[in-house]
N, C-alpha and C positions, 0 to 999 in steps of 0.2 A: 484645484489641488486635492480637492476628497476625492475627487472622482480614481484619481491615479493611484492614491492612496488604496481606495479601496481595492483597486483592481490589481493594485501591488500586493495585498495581503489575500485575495482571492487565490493567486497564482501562486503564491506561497502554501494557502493550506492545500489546493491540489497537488502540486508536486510533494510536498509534504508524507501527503498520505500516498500518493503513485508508490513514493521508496518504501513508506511502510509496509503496504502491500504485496509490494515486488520480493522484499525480503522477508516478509511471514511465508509465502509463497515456496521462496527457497528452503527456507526453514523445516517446512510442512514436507516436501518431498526429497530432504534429505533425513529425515528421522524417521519416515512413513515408508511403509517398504512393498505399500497398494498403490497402484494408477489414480483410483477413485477416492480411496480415502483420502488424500492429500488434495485432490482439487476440491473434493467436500467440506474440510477443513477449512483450507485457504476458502472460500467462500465465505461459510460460518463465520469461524474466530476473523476473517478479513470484515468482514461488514461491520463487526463488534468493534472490533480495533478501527477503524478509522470513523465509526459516530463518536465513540469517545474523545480522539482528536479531533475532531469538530468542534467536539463541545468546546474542550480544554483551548484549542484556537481560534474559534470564531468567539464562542462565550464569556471563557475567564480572560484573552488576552484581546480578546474585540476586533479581531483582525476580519477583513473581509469587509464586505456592503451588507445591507442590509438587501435581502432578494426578495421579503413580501411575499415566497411563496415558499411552504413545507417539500411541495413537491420538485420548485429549482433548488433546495439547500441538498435533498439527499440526492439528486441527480447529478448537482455538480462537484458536492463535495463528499460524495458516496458513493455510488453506482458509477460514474465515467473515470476514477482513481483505481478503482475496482477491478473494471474492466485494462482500462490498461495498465495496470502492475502483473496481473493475473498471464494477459499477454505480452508483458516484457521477458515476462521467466519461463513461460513455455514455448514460444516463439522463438526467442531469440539468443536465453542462453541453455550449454549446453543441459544434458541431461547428465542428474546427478551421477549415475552408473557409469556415464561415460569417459569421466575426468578421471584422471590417472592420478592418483597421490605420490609425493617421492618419497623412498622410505625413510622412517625415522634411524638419524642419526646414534650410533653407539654415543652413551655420556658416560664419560671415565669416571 
């Protein structure tokens, strides 16, 4: 029963941080108005923001296993969320420039 446990709250702080990423990401390349600066950012402030949810999920709310090793916690709960949120917003959704806004409505 730990075992599930744990691996239930593993997959929880992964995807967790996938979406935080995926949406700093967004975030990053619609206010950023550089190719580079944004994916620099999204790197930067992504790597920040999601040890902090680490911490804040594996530490204060104890979710996850215990892995025994510094280099599996930032690998799997840093670096592989990282990477694919980073490639869920450049891959797959469009480009900011390219979405069409509808105009804002007259308000009487």
């Amino acid at each position: 029963m730990t075992g599930v446990a744990d691996a239930v709250g593993l997959a929880v702080i992964v995807l967790l941080n996938t979406a935080v990423v995926a949406l700093a990401t967004r975030f990053f390349r619609v206010r950023l108005h550089t190719r580079w600066g944004a994916a620099i950012y999204a790197v930067l402030f992504g790597t920040l923001i999601l040890f902090v949810t680490t911490l804040i999920l594996a530490g204060f709310l104890g979710l996850g296993p215990n892995l025994d090793s510094r280099v599996a916690v930032v690998g799997l709960t840093i670096v592989g969320p990282l990477t694919i949120g980073l490639t869920i917003d450049y891959f797959w959704m469009p480009d900011p420039a390219a979405v069409e806004l509808p105009e804002p409505a007259d308000r009487p």
